[in-house]
N, C-alpha and C positions, 0 to 999 in steps of 0.2 A: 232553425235552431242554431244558437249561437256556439261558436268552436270555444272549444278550450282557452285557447291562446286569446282568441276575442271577448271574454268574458272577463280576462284579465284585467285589472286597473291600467288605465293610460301609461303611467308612468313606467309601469311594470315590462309590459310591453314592448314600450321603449328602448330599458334596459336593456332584456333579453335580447333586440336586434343589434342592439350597437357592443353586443359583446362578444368578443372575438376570443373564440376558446383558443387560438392556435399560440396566442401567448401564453397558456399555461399548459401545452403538450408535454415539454419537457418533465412536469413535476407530476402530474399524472404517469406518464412514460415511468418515469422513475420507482413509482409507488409499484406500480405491475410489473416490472422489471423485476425490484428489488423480491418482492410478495412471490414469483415464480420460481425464485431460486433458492427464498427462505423452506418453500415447502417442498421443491423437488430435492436440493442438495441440503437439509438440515442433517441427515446421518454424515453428510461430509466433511460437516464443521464451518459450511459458509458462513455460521452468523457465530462465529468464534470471536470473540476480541481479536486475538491474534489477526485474523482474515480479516478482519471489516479494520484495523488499523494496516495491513498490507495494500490493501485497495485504495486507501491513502497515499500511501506512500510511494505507488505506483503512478496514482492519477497523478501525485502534485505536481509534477512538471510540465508535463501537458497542459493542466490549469490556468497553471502562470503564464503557458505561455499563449494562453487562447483567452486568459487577462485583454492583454497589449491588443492582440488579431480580433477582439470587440472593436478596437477605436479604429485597426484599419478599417473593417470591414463596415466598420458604422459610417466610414470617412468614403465609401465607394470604390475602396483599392484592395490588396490582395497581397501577402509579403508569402512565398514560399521557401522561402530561402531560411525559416527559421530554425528546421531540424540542422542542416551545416554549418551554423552561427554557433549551435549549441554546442556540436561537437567542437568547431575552432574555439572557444570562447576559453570553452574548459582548459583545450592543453595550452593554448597559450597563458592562462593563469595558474598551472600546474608549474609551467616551465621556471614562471618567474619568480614562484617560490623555490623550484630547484636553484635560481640563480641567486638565491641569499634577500630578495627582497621581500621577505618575511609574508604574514598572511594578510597584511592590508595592499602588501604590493600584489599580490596574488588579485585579491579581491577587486584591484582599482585596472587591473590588465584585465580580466575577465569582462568586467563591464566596459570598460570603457572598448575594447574590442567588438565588441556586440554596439553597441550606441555608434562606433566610427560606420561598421557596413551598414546600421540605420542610415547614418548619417547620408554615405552613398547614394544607398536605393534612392531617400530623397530628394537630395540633388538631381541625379538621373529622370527621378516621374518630375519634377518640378521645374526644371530648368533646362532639360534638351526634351520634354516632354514623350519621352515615352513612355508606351502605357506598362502600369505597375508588373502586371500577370510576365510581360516580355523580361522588365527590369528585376524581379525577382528569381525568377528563373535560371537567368545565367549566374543572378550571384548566391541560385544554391549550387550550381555547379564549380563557381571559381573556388568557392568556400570548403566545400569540398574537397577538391585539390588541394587547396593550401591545409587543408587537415592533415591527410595524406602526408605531404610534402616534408612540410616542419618536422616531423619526428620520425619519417622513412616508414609510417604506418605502426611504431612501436608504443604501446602504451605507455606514460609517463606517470610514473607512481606519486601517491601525493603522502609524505611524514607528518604535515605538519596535525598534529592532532586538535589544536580549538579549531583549525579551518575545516577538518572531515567531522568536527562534533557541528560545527553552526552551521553548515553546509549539508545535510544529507542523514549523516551518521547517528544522529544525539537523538536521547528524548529528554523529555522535561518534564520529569514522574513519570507516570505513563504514555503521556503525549509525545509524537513524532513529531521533530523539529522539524522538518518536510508538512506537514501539518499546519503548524504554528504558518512559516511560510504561505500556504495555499489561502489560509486565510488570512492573514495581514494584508496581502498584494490584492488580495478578493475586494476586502475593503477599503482601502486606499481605491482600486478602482470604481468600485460604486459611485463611491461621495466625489471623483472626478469627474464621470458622466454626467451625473445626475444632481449634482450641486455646484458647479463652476459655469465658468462661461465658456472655457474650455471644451468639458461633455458638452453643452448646449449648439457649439460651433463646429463642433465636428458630426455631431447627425446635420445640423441645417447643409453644411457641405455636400454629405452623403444623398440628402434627401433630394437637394436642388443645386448645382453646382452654382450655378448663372444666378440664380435670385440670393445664394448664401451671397457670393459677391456681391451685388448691387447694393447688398444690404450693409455692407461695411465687412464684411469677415476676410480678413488674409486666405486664402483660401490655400494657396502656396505654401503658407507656414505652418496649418493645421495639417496638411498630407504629410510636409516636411516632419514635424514632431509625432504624429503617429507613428512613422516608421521608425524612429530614432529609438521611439519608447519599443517598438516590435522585436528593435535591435539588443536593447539592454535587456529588457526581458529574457531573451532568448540564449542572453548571456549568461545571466544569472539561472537559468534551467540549467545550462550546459555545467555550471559549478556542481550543483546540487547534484546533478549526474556524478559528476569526478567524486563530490564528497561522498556520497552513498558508497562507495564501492571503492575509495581509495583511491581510485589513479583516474588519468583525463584518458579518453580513447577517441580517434576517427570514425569509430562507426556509432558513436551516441547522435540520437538524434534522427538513425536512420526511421523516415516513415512520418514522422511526428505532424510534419506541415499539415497530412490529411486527417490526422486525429484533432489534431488543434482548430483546425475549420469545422469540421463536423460538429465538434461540441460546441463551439460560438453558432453554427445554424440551429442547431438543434434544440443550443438555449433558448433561443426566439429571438437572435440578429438574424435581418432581412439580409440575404445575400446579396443585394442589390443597394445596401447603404440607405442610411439615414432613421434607422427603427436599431433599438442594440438595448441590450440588458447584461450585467456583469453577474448577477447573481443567476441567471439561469444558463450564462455560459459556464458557471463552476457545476452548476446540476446535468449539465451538459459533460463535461467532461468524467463528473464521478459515474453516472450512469455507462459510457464506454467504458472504466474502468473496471466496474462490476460487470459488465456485460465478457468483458478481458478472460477478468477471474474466475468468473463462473464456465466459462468455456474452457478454460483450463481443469476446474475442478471435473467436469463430466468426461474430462478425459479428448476431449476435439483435439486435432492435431494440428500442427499452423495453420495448413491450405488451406483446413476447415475455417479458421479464425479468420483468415483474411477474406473468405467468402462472406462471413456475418459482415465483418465492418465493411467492406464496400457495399453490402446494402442499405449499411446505417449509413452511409456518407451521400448514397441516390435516395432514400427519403429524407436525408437532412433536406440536401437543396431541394425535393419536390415541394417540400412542407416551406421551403424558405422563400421557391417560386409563388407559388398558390396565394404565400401572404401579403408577397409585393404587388399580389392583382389585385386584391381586393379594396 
């Protein structure tokens, strides 16, 4: 007697094998995720406008910045250094509007601070070749430091008010300007993957370093602009920090590197380079931010919360291992 599965049309069949559910975990994930807390915390208000546009506005930075940490991680390298980017980024673009260079000078210090330590790390994995995990490392500790440093660890308040409206603080009707954000960069990164030659040169990198080369790809230049973009990214998080909440602080950013990787594995990038999706790192990241807020709403207390997320960060990479073997 013939099985189920054997009774199937050829082609059918076919499909079924060559289809790999683990690219769509994260949206499944998401749906049960979201489904458990709509029915356990509905007397709490979790599906409040107010809550489901907070969880927004919590995740979007983290988003933006696990944006950028697709093209590293799709590129086969690793920037951690971006939670201390975020925090330097900010006060250095705080300070410069304290120094009268108004809020485009603010805006072009902030980024371009974050793009110069991309610029580094780059240099460093590209040119005296060490490897990224070592080169990121120390310059979230330098970063760090100089956060600290520059302002003797005192917050630096931000006045200028279109910079805390465009930055963090604004909505647009109802819509949070953190929002508008998350999605603009979401898509800008898409159509760069996955429509350029750009997206297309940095997984062949990822996937094959030695054959991306042979084939014509700079390989040095795609690592190099990954990080750069890791850097500005990571800048403009660190703004949106400062604008939410008026002032730049050294401790933004503290943590972030492993929520920002988690949600790019868990989207369905292969930790191991060359496989990356932009939109299931944004469903990656809102999903840890519900998962955030809802452990807040039931009352868990940190310890508890950083128990949960270090286990969502060892089944990120089992899920991200498992898929690179297959």
């Amino acid at each position: 007697m013939q099985s189920k599965a054997n009774s199937l049309p050829a082609s059918t069949r076919f499909s079924l094998r060559g289809f790999d559910w683990r690219r769509y975990i994260v949206y499944v994930a998401f749906v049960a995720v979201f489904f458990y807390f709509s029915v356990t915390l509905y007397d709490e208000g979790f599906l409040s406008t107010n809550n489901l546009l907070n969880i927004a506005r919590q995740t979007a930075m983290i988003a933006i910045m696990a944006v950028a940490m697709t093209f590293v991680i799709g590129a086969a390298q690793i920037d951690l250094s971006v939670g201390s980017v975020a925090a330097l980024s900010a006060l250095i673009s705080a300070l410069a509007m304290q120094a009268g260079l108004g809020m485009f000078g603010g805006i072009i210090a902030g980024l371009g601070t974050g793009a110069l330590i991309g610029l580094i790390n780059g240099l460093l994995i590209t040119q005296i070749a060490i490897p990224a995990f070592l080169v990121t490392l120390g310059m979230m500790i330098i970063t760090k430091g100089l956060a600290m440093w520059v302002t003797d660890t005192a917050p630096v308040p931000i006045l200028n008010e279109s910079f805390t409206f465009l930055f963090g603080s604004g909505d647009l009707g109802p819509i949070p300007v953190l929002l508008v954000w998350m999605v603009v960069i979401g898509i800008i990164g898409h159509v760069l993957l996955r429509k350029t030659a750009y997206g297309r040169r940095t997984l062949a990198v990822g996937g094959n370093e030695n054959a991306a080369e042979f084939s014509g790809v700079n390989v040095k230049r795609i690592k190099l602009l990954v990080m750069v973009g890791s850097g500005m990214l990571a800048g403009l998080a660190g703004m949106l920090y400062a604008g939410r909440i008026y002032s730049a602080r050294f401790t933004f950013g503290e943590g972030d590197e492993l929520s920002v990787i988690a949600a790019v594995i868990l989207g369905g990038t292969s930790l191991f380079g060359g496989t990356a999706t932009v939109i299931g790192t944004i469903f990656g990241a809102l999903m840890i931010g519900m998962i955030n807020n809802g452990l807040i709403i039931m009352g868990l207390d940190v310890s508890q919360q950083m128990v949960v997320k270090g286990l969502i960060i060892i089944l990120a990479v089992a899920f991200g291992k498992k898929a690179a073997q297959r």
